[in-house]
C-alpha positions in Angstrom: 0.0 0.0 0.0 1.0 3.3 -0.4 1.6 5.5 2.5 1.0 9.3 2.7 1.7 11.4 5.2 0.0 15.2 5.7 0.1 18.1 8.0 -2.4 20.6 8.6 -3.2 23.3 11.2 -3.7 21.1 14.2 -3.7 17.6 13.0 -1.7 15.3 11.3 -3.2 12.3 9.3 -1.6 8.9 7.4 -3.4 7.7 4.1 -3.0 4.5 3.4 -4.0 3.4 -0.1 -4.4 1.3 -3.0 -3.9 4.1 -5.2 -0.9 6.7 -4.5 -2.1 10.3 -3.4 1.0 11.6 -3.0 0.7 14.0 -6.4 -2.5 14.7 -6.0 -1.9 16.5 -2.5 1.0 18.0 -4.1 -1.1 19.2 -7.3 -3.9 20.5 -5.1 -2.5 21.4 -1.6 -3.2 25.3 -2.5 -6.7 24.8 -3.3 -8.0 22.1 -0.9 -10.2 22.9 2.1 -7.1 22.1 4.6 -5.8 24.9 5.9 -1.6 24.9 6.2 -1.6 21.5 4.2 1.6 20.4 3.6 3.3 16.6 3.1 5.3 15.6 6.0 7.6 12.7 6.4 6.9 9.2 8.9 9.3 10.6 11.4 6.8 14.0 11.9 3.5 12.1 11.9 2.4 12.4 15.6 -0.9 10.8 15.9 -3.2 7.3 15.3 -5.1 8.9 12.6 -5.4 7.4 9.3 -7.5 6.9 6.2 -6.8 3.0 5.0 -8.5 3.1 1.1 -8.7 -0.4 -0.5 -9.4 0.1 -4.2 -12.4 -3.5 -4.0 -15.5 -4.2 -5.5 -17.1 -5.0 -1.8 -18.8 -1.1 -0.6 -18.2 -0.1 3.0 -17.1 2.5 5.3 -16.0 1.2 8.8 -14.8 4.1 11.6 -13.5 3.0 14.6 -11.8 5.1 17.1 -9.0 7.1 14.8 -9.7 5.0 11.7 -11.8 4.9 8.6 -11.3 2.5 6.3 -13.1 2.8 3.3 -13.8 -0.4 0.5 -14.7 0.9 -2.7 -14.2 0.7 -6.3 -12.1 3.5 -7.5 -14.1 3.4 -10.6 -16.6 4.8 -8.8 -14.9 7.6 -6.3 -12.1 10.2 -7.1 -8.7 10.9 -5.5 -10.2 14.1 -3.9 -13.1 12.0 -2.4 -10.5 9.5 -1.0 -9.1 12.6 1.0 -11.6 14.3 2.1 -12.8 11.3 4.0 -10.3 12.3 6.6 -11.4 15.6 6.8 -13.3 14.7 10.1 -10.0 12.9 11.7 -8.6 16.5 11.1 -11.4 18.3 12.8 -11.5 15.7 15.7 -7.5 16.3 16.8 -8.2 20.1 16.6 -11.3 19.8 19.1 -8.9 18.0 21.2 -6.7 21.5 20.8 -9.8 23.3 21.8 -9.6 24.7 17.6 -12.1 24.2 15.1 -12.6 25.4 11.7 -15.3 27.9 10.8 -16.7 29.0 7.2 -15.5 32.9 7.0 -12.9 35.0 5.5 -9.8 36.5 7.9 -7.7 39.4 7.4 -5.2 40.8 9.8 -3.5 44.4 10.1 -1.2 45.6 12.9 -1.4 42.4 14.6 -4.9 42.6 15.0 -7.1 40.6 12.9 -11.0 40.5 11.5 -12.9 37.6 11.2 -15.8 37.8 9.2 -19.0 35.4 9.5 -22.0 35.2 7.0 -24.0 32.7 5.0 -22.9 31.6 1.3 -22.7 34.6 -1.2 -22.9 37.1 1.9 -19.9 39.0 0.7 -17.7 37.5 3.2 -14.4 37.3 0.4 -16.0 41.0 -1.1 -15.3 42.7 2.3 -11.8 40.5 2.6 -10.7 41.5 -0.2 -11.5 45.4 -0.1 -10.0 45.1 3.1 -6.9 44.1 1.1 -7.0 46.3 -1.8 -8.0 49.0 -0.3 -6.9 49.6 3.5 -3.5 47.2 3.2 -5.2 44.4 5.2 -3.5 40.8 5.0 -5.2 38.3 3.8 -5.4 35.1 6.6 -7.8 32.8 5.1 -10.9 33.1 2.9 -13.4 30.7 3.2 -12.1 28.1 6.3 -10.7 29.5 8.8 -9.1 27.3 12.0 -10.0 29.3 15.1 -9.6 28.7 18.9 -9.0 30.0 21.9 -5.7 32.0 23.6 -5.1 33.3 26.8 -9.3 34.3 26.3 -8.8 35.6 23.1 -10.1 33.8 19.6 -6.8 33.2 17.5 -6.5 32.6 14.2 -4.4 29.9 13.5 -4.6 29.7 9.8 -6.8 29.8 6.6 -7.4 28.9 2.8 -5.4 30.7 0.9 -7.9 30.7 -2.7 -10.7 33.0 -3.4 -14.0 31.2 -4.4 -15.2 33.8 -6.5 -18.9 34.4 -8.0 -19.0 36.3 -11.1 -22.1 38.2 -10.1 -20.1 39.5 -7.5 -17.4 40.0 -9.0 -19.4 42.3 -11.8 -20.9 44.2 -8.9 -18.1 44.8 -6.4 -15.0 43.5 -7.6 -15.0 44.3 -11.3 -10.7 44.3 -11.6 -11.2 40.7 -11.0 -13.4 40.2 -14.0 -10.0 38.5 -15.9 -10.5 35.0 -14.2 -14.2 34.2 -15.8 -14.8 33.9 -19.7 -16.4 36.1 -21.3 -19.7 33.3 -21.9 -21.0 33.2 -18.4 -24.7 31.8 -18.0 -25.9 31.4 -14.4 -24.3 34.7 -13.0 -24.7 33.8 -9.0 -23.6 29.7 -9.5 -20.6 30.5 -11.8 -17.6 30.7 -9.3 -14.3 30.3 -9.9 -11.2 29.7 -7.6 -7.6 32.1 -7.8 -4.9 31.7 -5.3 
């Protein structure tokens, strides 16, 4: 089997699987949902977490304890699916660390940060990235955002670094951004795009 071993913000995870995702974390590390994702060697793996994929015609999905182990054709399932079942071994080590990952944009200036919280197409990455452009904010994370507590205070330990963009937005408030859609857009609020 092939072994994989990842990093994120709070959590370390093995894969173990038929088929090798090594170059599929390194092709899509800056555009995933795991914030700080980075491929780590056996020596800096610190946990019992793991993802064990067998590429079988049998169909199940057993978790126990700091396992899942998933039977499955690959026919029938993708390379990003595969990882993101051990999305929720990521999120249970950082609720051990009192941290948890929250759907918002983050942008920091003078050591003092923003976090901002809405519902889908709010204008959460809008007001990030005016922020930005306009007022020199930094950009911490747009989208997921791994928060907890310090010394009574809500940290921000890191973010996604990618803008999900939606061209209607981008027409309305963001219009220097306009580059990264064609010019043959039909649904104006579904059409998104991602840009680092």
């Amino acid at each position: 089997m092939h072994k994989t071993y990842i990093k994120t913000s709070g959590a370390t995870l093995l894969y173990e699987s038929d088929i090798d995702l090594t170059n599929f974390f390194i092709k899509n590390a800056k555009y995933m949902d795991f914030p700080g994702l980075e491929l780590i060697n056996e020596n800096e793996y610190d946990s019992n977490n793991k993802v064990i994929y067998h590429n079988n015609t049998i169909e199940s999905v057993k978790c126990i304890d700091d396992c899942i182990e998933i039977y499955y054709p690959f026919s029938e399932l993708t390379e990003a699916s595969i990882a993101y079942m051990g999305y929720i071994l990521m999120e249970k080590q950082r609720a051990q660390k009192n941290m948890v990952t929250v759907h918002s944009a983050c942008v920091q200036k003078d050591d003092n940060g923003i976090l901002i919280l809405g519902r889908a197409g709010s204008g959460k990455t809008t007001t990030a990235v005016d922020l930005c452009t306009k007022y020199d904010f930094e950009l911490i994370g747009n989208d997921r955002n791994i928060i907890g507590l310090d010394n009574n205070a809500i940290k921000v330990y890191d973010g996604t670094k990618f803008l999900f963009l939606r061209y209607e937005s981008v027409i309305r408030n963001l219009p220097h951004l306009i580059k990264y859609f064609s010019n043959d857009e039909e649904d104006t609020w579904l059409n998104k795009v991602k840009i680092l």
